[in-house]
N, C-alpha and C positions, 0 to 999 in steps of 0.2 A: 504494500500500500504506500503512496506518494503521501507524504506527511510534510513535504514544502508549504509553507505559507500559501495562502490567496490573495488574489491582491482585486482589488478596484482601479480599473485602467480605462483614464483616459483617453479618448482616441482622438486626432485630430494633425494637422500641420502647423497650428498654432503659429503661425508668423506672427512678431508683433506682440502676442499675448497680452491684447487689446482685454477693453472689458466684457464683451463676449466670450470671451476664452476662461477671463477672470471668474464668470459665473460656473463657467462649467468642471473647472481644474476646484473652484470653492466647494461644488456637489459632490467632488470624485473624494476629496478630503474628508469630508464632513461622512461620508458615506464607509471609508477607511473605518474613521473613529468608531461609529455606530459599530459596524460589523467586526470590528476588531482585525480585517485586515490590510494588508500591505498596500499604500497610496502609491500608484505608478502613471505613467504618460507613456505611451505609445506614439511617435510621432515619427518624422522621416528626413531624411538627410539633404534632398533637394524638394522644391517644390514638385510636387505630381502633376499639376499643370501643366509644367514648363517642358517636363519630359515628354508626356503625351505630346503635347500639341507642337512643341519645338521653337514656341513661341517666347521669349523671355520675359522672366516674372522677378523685377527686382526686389530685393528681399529684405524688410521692416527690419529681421534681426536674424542672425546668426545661429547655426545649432547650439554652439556654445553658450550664447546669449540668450537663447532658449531656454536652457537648461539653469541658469542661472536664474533666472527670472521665478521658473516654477519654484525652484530651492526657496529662495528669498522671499515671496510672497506667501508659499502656502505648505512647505517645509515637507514640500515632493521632492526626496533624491533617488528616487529609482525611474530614470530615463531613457524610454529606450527608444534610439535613433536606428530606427532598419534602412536597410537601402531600398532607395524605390528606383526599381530595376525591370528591367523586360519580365522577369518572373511577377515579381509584387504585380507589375501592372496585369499581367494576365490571369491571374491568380483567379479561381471562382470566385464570387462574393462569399457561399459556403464555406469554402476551404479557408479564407480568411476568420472567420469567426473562430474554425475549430483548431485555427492557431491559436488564437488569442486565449481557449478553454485547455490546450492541451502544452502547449507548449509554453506559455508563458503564465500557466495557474491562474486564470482570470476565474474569479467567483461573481463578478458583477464588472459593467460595462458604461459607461459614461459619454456619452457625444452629443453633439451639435443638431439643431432640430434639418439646417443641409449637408449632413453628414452621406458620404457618397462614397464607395469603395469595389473594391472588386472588378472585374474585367467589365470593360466600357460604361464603368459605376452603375454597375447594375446593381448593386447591394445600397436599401437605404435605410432608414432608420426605423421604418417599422420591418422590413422582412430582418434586422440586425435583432428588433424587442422580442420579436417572434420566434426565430431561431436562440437567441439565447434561453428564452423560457425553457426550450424545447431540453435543452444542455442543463436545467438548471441554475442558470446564471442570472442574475439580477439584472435590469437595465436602467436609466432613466435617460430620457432626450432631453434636453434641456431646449426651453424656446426661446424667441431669438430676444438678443437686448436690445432695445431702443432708447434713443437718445431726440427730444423732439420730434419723435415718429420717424426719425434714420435708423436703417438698424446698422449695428455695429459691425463690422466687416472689415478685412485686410486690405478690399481692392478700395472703400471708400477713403480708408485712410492713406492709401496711397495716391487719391485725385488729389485730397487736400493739400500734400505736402507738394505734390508737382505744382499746386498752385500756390504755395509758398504761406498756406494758413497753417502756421505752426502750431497756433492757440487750440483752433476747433480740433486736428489733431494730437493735441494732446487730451483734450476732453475725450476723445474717443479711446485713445490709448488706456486712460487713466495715468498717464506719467508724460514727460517730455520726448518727443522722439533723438533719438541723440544717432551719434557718429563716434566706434573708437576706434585709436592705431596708434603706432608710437610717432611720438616728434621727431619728424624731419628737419634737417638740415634748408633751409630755403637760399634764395639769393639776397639774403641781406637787403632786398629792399625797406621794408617794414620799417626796418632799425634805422636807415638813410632818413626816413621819411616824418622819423620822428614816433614813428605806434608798430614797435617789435612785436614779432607774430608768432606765434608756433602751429606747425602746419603738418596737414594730416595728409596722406592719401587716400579719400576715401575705398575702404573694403569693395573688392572685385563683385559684383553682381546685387552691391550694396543699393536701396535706393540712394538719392543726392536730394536734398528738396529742391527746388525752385530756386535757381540763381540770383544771387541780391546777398542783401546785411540783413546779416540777426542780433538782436538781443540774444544771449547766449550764455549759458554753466560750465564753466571746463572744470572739471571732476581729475582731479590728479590723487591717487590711493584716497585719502578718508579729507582730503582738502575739496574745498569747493572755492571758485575762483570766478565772479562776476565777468562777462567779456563782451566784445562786438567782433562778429564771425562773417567773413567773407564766404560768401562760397559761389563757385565760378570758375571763369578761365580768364582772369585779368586783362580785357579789351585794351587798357591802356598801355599796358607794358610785356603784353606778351602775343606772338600774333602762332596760331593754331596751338594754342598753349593746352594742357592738360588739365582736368579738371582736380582743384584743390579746395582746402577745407584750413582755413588762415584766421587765426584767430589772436587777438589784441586783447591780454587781460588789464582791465582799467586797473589802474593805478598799482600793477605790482609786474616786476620786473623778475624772472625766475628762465634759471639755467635748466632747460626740460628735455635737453636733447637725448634719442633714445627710451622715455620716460613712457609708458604707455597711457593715454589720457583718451578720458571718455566725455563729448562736445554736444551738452543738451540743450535743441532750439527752441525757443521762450516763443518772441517776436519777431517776424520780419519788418525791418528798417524800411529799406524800397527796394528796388530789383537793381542786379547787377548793370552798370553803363561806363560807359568810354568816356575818358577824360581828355582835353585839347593837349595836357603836358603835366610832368608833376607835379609842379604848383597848384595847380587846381585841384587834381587827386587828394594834396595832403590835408589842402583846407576841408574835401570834404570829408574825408577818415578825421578829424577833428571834431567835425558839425555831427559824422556818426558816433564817434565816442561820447558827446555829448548828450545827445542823445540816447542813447543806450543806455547813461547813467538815470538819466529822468525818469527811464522806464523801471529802472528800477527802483528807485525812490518815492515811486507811486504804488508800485504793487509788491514791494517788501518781498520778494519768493528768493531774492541770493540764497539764501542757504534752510528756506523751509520746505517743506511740500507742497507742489502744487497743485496737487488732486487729493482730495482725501476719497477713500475706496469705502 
């Protein structure tokens, strides 16, 4: 007889792990506790979209960042990242389920009310209530969350930020969407210009928001650091330049280079534009620092929370 633990698994992609996710990772928990077992996430290593369709799906947050995320807010450490692979994708919808019963101890099952799996997702969330009953298994779908009658979703928080609403995006999130990497080396413009930067390259298949200045958090280990954040391809001083992620902390000057630091978008300033020559640039990285500082001295969030959950 298998006398391994049972767990309550999440299932999902969980990009992001918005507040939709938040409700349903809160149910898989809470449903641990009651039952006495093992709180897990089932989730996948690239987007299944992106696979299927061949379509690219830029991505809210990182496996890692996934992982992290569930840890930290709902004190889920058993994560399991499968590869979504020519097999996963063809996989029966069945055959999936009696993985999740046989192979990974599932005693009860947790997903999204469009929870869709199986070959050409044919598996949905009521033949997933229905075949688990059938196993034994618990289920609950959780319905969707809404936010002024939007429902919460990866692909809606991804219009937001391509359109540069950092704000309504974070309300969706429940936290800031942020950006991390280690500090780069730049060209010393910054520092010429009078407002030294530390500069990121945003993460490969990472989304990027909306190009322009942000209000912005740079999170350096357990430091938090008020900034105003370029993000762009600098029109004025660089021509087919790459896209970077430049960041001016008001008023403190710190050696970061090598330093891995994580860069959360508050406000956007205005959208990225070309300047006639540097003189003008600097005045307005001045008028933006200014700025930036105002926003903060109006809405106090430097170093609190800006969502309470």
């Amino acid at each position: 007889m298998d006398y391994t633990p049972r767990k309550v698994i999440a299932l999902g992609f969980f990009d992001g792990v918005h507040l939709g996710h938040q409700a349903l990772l809160r149910r898989a928990a809470d449903r641990a506790a009651e039952k006495g077992f093992t709180p897990a996430v089932f989730t996948f290593d690239r987007s299944p979209r992106e696979f299927v369709t061949g379509v690219p799906v830029p991505l809210l947050t990182t496996p890692e960042e996934r992982r992290q995320a569930v840890r930290e807010l709902f004190s889920i450490d058993e994560v399991i990242v499968a590869p979504f692979d020519r097999e996963m994708m063809t996989m029966p919808w069945v055959d999936f389920v009696l993985m999740l019963a046989q192979q990974y101890r599932a005693g009860w099952v947790v997903a999204g009310h469009d929870f869709h799996f199986g070959h050409k997702n044919s598996g949905t969330p009521t033949l997933l209530a229905r075949k688990a009953a059938q196993l034994g298994i618990g289920c609950d779908i959780i319905p969707a969350v809404t936010l002024d009658g939007v429902t919460v979703s990866s692909t809606h928080i991804r219009q937001l930020l391509e359109q540069g609403n950092a704000e309504e995006a974070c309300r969706f999130l429940g936290r800031p969407y942020s950006l991390s990497g280690t500090v780069r080396h730049g060209k010393g413009l910054g520092s010429r210009l009078g407002a030294p930067t530390i500069n990121l390259i945003p993460p490969e298949g990472h989304l990027v928001p909306a190009y322009g200045v942000y209000a912005a958090r740079v999170k350096v280990d357990d430091k938090i650091f008020p900034a105003v954040t370029n993000v762009g391809v600098r029109p004025t001083v660089d021509v087919n330049g790459s896209v970077t992620v430049e960041s001016h902390l008001l008023d403190e000057q710190l050696g970061l280079y090598g330093e891995t630091c994580q860069v959360e978008f508050l406000h956007r300033l205005r959208p990225e534009r070309r300047f006639d020559d540097l003189e003008a640039l600097r005045h307005q990285i001045l008028r933006d620092a200014e700025e930036a500082r105002s926003y903060f001295a109006q809405t106090n969030i430097v170093t609190s929370k800006i969502v309470e959950n």
